[in-house]
C-alpha positions, -999 to 999 in steps of 0.1 A, spaced: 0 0 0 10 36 -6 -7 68 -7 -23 86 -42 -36 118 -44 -69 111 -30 -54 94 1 -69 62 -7 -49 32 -5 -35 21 -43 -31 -12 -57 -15 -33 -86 -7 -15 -115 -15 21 -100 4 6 -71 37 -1 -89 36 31 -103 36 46 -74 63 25 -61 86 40 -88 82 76 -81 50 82 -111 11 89 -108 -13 90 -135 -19 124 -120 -7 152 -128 18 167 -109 24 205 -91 32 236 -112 41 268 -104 6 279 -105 -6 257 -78 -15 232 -100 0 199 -101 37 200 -110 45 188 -150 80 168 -157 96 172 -185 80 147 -203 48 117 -205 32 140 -177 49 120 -150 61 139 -113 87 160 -116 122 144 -101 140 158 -69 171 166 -94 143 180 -120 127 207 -87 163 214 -81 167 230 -114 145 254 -110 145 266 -80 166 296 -64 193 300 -37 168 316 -15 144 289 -15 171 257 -16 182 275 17 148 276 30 145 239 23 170 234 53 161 255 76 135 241 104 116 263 125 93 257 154 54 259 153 62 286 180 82 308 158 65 311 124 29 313 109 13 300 79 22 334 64 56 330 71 60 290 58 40 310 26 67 336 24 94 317 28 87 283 17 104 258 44 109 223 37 105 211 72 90 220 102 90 211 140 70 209 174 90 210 203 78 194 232 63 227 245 50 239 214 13 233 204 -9 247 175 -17 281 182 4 287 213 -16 264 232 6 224 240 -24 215 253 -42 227 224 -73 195 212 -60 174 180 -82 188 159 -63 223 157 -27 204 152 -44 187 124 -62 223 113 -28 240 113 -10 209 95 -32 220 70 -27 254 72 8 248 68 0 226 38 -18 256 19 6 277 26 35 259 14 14 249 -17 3 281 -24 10 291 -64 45 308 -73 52 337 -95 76 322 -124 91 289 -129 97 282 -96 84 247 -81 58 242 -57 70 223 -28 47 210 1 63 212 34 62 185 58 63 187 95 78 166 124 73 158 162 91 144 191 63 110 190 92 90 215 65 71 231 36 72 211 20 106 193 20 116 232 24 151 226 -13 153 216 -41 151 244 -61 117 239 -34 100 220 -20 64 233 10 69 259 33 35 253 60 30 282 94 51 279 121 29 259 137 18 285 105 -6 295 106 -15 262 139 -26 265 126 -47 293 100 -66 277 132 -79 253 99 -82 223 108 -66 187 71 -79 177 57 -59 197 78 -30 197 70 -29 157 32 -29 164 44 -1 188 60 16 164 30 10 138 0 19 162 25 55 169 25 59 129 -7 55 121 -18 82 153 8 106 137 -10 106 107 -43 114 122 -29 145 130 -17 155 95 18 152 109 47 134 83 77 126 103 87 119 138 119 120 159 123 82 169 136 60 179 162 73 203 190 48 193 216 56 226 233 30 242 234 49 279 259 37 296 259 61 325 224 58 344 230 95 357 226 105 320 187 126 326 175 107 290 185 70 300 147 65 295 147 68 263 175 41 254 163 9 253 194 -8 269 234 -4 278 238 -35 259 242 -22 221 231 -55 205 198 -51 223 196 -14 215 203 -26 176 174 -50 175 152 -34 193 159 1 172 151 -16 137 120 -30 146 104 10 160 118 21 125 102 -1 105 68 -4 130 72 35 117 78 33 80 73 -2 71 105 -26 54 116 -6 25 111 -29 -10 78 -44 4 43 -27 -4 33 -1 22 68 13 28 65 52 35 23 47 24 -6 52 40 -6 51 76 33 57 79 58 78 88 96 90 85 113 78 112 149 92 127 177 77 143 190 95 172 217 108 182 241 103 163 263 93 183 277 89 218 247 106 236 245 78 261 281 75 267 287 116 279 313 116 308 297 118 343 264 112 325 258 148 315 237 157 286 252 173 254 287 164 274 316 152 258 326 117 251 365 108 253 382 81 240 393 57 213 372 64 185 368 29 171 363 14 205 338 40 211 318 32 178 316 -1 192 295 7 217 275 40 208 273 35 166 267 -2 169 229 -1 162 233 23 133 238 0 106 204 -20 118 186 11 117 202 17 81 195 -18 68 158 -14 81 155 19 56 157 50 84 145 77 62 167 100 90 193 105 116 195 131 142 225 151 147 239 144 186 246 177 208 277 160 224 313 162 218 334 136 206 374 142 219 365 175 220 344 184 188 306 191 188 291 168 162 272 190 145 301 205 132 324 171 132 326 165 91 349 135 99 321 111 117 289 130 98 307 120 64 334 97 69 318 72 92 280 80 84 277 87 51 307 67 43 316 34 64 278 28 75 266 39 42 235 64 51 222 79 22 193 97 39 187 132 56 208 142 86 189 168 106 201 188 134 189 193 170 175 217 185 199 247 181 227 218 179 243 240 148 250 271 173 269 255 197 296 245 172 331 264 179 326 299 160 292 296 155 259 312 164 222 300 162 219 321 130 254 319 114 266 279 108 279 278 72 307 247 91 273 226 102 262 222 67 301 220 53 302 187 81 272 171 66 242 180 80 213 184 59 188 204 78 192 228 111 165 227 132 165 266 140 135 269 161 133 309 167 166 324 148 154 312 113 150 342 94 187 356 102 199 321 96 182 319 62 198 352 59 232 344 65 235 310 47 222 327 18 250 352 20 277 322 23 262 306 -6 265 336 -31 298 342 -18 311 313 -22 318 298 19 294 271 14 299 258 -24 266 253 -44 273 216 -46 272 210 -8 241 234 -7 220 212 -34 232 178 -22 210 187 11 182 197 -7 179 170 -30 181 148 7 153 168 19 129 165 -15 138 126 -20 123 124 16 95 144 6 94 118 -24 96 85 -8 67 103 13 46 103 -15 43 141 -19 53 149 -55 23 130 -67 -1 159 -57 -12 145 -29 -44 167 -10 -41 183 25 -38 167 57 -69 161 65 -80 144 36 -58 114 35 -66 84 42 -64 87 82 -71 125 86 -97 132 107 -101 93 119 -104 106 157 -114 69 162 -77 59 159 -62 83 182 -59 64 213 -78 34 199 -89 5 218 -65 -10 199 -32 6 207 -40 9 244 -40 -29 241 -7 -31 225 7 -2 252 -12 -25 280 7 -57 268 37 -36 266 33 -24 302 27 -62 313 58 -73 298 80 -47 307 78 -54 346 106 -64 362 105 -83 397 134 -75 417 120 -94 446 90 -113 457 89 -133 493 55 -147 479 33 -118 484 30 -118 445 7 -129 429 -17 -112 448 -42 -137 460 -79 -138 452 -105 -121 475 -75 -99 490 -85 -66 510 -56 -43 495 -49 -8 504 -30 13 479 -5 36 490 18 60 474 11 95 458 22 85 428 -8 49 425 -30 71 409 -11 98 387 -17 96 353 8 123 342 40 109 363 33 75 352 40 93 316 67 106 325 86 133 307 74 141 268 41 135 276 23 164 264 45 184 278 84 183 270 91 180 312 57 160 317 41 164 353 41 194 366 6 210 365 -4 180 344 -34 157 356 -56 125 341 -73 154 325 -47 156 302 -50 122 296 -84 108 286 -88 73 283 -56 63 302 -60 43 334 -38 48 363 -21 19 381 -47 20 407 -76 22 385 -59 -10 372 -55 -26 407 -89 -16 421 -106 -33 387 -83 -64 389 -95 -70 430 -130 -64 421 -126 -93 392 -105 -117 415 -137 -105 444 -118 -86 465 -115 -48 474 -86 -21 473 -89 15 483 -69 46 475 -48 58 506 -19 81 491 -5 83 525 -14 58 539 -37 42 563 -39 36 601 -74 17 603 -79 -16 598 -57 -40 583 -60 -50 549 -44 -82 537 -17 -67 515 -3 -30 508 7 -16 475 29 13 475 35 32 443 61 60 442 91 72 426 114 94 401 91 128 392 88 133 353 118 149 337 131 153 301 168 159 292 196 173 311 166 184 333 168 148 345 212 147 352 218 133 383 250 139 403 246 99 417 220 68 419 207 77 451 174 82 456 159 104 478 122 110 481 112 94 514 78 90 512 78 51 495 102 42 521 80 57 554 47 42 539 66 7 532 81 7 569 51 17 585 30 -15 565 58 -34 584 53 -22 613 20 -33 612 25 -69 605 11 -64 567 30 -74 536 40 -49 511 48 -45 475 64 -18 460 58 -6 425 88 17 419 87 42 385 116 52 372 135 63 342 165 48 352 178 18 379 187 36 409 197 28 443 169 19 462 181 -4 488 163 8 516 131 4 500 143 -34 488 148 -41 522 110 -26 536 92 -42 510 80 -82 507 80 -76 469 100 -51 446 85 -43 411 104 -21 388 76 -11 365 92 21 347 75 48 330 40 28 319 25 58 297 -12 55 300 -21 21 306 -15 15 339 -36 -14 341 -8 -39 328 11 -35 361 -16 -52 377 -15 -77 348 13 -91 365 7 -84 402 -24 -108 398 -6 -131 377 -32 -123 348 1 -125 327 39 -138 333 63 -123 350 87 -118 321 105 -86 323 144 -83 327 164 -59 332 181 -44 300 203 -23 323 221 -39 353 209 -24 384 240 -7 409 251 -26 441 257 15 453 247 51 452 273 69 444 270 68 409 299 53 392 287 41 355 278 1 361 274 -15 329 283 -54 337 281 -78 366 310 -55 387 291 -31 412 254 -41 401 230 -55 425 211 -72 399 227 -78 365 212 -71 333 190 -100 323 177 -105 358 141 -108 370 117 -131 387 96 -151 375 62 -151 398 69 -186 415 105 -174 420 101 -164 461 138 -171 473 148 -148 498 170 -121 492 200 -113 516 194 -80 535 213 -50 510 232 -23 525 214 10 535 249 29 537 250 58 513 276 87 521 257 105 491 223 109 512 240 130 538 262 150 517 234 164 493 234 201 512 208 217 489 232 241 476 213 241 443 178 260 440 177 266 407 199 248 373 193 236 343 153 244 340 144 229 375 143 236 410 162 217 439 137 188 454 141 209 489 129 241 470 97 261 461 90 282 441 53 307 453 34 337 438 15 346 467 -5 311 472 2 298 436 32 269 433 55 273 397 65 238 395 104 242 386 97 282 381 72 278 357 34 287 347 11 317 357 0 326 393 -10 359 410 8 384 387 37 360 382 43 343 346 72 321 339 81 308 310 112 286 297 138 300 281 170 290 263 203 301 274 226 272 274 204 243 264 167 239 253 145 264 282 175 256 309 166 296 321 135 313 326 116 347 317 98 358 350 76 387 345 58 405 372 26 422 368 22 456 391 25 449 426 31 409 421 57 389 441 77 356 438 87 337 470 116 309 466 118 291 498 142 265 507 170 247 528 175 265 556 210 280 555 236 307 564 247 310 531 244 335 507 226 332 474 245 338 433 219 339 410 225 344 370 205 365 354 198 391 325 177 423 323 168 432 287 153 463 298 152 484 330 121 483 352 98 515 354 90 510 388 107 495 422 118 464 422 128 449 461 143 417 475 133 406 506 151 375 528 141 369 565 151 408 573 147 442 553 134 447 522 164 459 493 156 483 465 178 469 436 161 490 413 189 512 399 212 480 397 187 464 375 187 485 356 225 492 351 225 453 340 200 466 312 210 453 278 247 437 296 243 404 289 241 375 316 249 388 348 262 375 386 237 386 414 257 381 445 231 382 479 243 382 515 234 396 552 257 423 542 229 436 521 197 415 531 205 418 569 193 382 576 193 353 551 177 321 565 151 297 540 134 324 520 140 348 492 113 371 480 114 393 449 87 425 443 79 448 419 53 480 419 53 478 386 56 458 354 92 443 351 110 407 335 139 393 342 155 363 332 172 337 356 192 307 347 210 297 382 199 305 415 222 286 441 230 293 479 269 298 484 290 292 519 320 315 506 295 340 494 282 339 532 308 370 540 311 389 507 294 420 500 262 421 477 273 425 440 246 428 404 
């Protein structure tokens, strides 16, 4: 099957034709009419579309902006060949927007870029892309399948192809053409903040498991179908080394022996070629030193040469500008290195601008420039495009609401969940007996949005989130109270807990809260949210056996909570079907998760990739009648008592000991609207690592934390001076910084330096105020000993 112009699915002869690039329809011209080859009426060839068109809109055909950035009238103007969501952008401003406008402004898009030309000049649709990493789960009602690294659990490249097909076909629902997936990283540092999204630390694993999401995505390239109706482009990512940064940290560098390291972190490329990847995704990190978007020596030599990629290589977000000597809008060296496409999600127009420039005078030859646009239109061909194919919404699955979130695909998700669980431990409590009374603990049992996890409808998930934004999913105590009932038992909801009665058996859910990206680094394994481990030692207390469901995007050291708990379930991040954990708890299905990532022995952090330091090697987990007793672990963990809260603010999230309050209203990690206050995410370093807090007249922002002696540096930028006074407050008197903001006006990124010297007491709380309108943007707030004694400094 592939798609025709009426989005209908062809067959035999029309279907061959297809196949091999021609339609009995006629193709686009420059009128807005379909487009004529040369000769015999037939679609006009990539090489053919190249010959006509000019510098200014081959350059645009690289360039990829965000849905946050441009319009329809701009996409018009310009004519871009790709287009993005990030994971905070929605149609119209709004992520939460319904998936009737992302399909209303895929066709907008569609129109625009298919509007007619003034001379010779081609016609070339545009297509768009998403971040679908888990299913299409940026869109509100879509199916939420577990995080990669469950996937990597359930060990099943079946299923992870009907995965991969169910995602495909709910991507196409929305008029959308392409997504970013399957994250192919072989993490080998668990303190990495996306080991989630790698399906193992064993690369052979990662390889098999890879193929089969691309072609669930596209289909096998040579049989009928590939690319057609109810498919999508799929991308590689990142190539390569993401998972292999030193100390785990995100866009890092990786050092080393370059074959050696190729081993490991570009072993499941050549799967993902074999299987027909239409793409791969530039990686933001370093290798020995050189950013890859820039590194022409592994983006050619090894990609396009020794693995023998002939597709599209497109950038990262703003991957391009953090090559030595370059900007966000001035790159010529990315494109010289081989990639095909930046993804410039707010500088496009002075990018377009500049690369322009260095094609007319001669810094990027016009060979280079037109072998990446011929990559971009021979996607756009194998896509089906050329053949003057309608709008969005009327192919074949536009509009089909029905498949969004199907009965269907939450089945497949649900099976997936089932066989992703992973029993660490079981002293017979599991399965759970018929007829059981079974209280379920844990704030986390019946939270939809941190059972996503991050990219779930948001880029960070969580947050303000809630099942709202997640119709049709079930959370794992939905799943568990449905399950008694059927076996004729009971369980109730007690998020903290419950001191009456006795029930027969306690299930405590809790764990990691959603993250994306470096948001998620980790200094070490430990961790440190309490409340699993008092609710699991107080069940004890009380003579009644526990299980503990633990979600997490990553093994971590959990020991204590091992030790409190008759059975230990690592069940990941399940998406929306939350009912497959208790597929297994009830022994409705197997027990046949394992561990695709060995878990560590200790806390501290130190990469574990191998039977040496891990508590439970990769491959392990319990069957259901496995209920040997495990050995008491060791609690010790230097790293619990050393974590002084120093940090408030970093990276796009607050400190787990800090808060962040307009008057009564919480900004989950300094974000959202409350009471005058509006915080938004910014990029500074990385993707919206800083934020933009503006105050409405009279509005304050309280940040309370760790109580400490210390005084407090805080990065920041004022683009322009405030009008009125602006005050910080800490446990004593109220300072008037006004005239130092606004000496910062217009300097850049700043140091704020606060101490008693200038606050007269410091303590737990820091409160900012302003009479009038004012913004300011922060990327670091942290408390600092040495800074205890020093005098205040802007």
């Amino acid at each position: 099957m592939t798609r025709n112009i009426f989005g209908q699915l062809a067959t035999g002869a029309g279907l061959a034709a297809l196949l091999a690039g021609c339609s009995a329809t006629p193709p686009v011209q420059s009128t807005g009419t379909p487009v004529q080859a040369a000769e015999q009426g037939a679609p006009a060839s990539p090489e053919q579309l190249l010959a006509r068109m000019s510098v200014k809109r081959k350059v645009a055909q690289i360039i990829m902006p965000d849905i946050g950035s441009i319009t329809p009238k701009d996409v018009r103007r310009y004519r871009f060949g790709t287009i993005l969501n990030g994971g905070n952008s929605g149609p119209y401003g709004d992520d939460e927007g319904p998936a009737a406008d992302w399909l209303k402004l895929a066709d907008e898009f569609w129109e625009a870029s298919t509007a007619p030309l003034k001379g010779d000049e081609p016609v070339i649709p545009s297509v768009w892309a998403t971040d679908a990493v888990h299913g299409h789960a940026n869109v509100i009602g879509a199916t939420v399948f577990p995080h990669n690294i469950a996937l990597g659990a359930t060990g099943d490249a079946d299923l992870i192809r009907r995965i991969g097909a169910a995602t495909a076909i709910e991507i196409e629902v929305t008029g959308i053409d392409w997504t970013f997936a399957p994250t192919i990283a072989v993490a080998r540092d668990d303190r990495w903040g996306r080991t989630y999204e790698s399906y193992s630390e064993d690369p052979a694993l990662v390889a098999r498991l890879g193929a089969a999401m691309v072609e669930g995505l596209q289909g096998r390239p040579g049989e009928p179908g590939f690319l057609g109706v109810g498919k999508v482009a799929a991308t590689a990512k990142h190539f390569f080394g993401d998972g292999g940064t030193a100390q785990g940290v995100d866009q890092g560098d990786v050092d080393g022996d370059l074959a050696e390291l190729m081993a490991i972190h570009a072993a499941p490329y050549p799967a993902a070629i074999g299987a027909g990847v239409a793409s791969v995704m530039a990686s933001f990190n370093s290798i020995n030193g050189t950013k890859m978007h820039g590194n022409a020596p592994l983006l050619t030599g090894e990609l396009r040469g020794n693995l023998g990629f002939g597709g599209l290589v497109v950038g990262d977000w703003n991957g391009h500008g953090q090559v030595e000597g370059c900007t966000n809008s001035n790159c010529p060296d990315a494109l010289l290195a081989g990639l095909d496409v930046y993804m410039v999600p707010e500088d496009w127009k002075a990018l377009h601008r500049s690369l322009v420039k260095q094609v007319k005078n001669g810094t990027i030859p016009m060979q280079r420039l037109d072998e990446a646009v011929l990559r971009v239109l021979r996607l756009k061909q194998q896509l089906g495009i050329f053949g003057g194919e309608v709008k969005p919404s009327a192919r074949a699955f536009g509009e089909r609401w029905d498949l969004l979130g199907s009965s269907e695909h939450r089945a497949i998700a649900r099976e997936a969940v089932a066989k992703s669980q992973v029993i660490l431990k079981n002293s017979g409590v599991l399965p759970l007996k018929a007829g059981a009374r079974i209280e379920v603990a844990g704030m986390a049992a019946d939270n939809i949005p941190q059972q996503a996890g991050g990219w779930s409808v948001t880029w960070q998930g969580g947050g303000e989130l809630t099942a709202e934004q997640f119709p049709g999913a079930t959370s794992i105590y939905d799943g568990i109270a449905a399950a008694a009932r059927e076996a004729g038992g009971t369980a109730v909801l007690a998020p903290k807990g419950s001191m009456s009665g006795k029930p027969d058996v306690a299930i405590v859910v809790f764990g990691e809260e959603p993250y994306a990206e470096f948001v998620g680094d980790r200094k070490d394994l430990a961790f440190r949210d309490e409340e699993g481990l008092e609710l699991l030692r107080a069940y004890r207390a009380r003579g009644i056996p526990t299980v503990a469901v633990f979600l997490s995007g990553r093994p971590l050291w959990v020991n204590r909570e091992i030790n409190a708990a008759d059975a230990f379930v690592a069940a990941w991040l399940p998406g929306s079907e939350g009912a497959g954990v208790s597929d297994v708890l009830f022994g409705h299905r197997p027990a046949t998760g394992r561990l695709s990532f060995s878990w560590p022995a200790h806390c501290g952090g130190t990469p574990v990739n191998g039977p040496e330091g891990a508590l439970f090697p990769l491959g392990y987990g319990r069957d259901l009648s496995d209920t040997s007793e495990l050995a008491p672990l060791d609690e010790t963990c230097t790293s619990l008592t050393t974590d002084t809260g120093a940090v408030w603010f970093a990276s796009g999230r607050l400190g787990m000991q800090v808060q962040a309050v307009a008057d009564n209203a919480v900004l989950p990690d300094l974000r959202g609207t409350g009471n005058g206050i509006t915080a938004t995410g910014i990029d500074r370093k990385a993707q919206e690592d800083a934020r933009l807090v503006a105050f409405a007249p009279g509005a304050k922002l309280r940040l309370t934390g760790p109580e400490s002696e210390a005084g407090w540096r805080i990065a920041y930028q004022v683009e322009d001076r405030p009008k009125s006074q602006v005050t910080v407050t800490a446990d004593g008197k109220a300072l008037d910084i006004t005239q130092k903001l606004s000496v910062a006006e217009g300097k850049g990124w700043r140091e704020m330096v606060l101490t008693s010297a200038c606050l007269g007491e410091v303590g737990e709380q820091l409160t900012f105020s302003s009479k009038g309108k004012f913004a300011i943007q922060i990327s670091e707030i942290a408390r600092d000993e040495n800074a205890a004694d020093a005098e205040c400094s802007f």
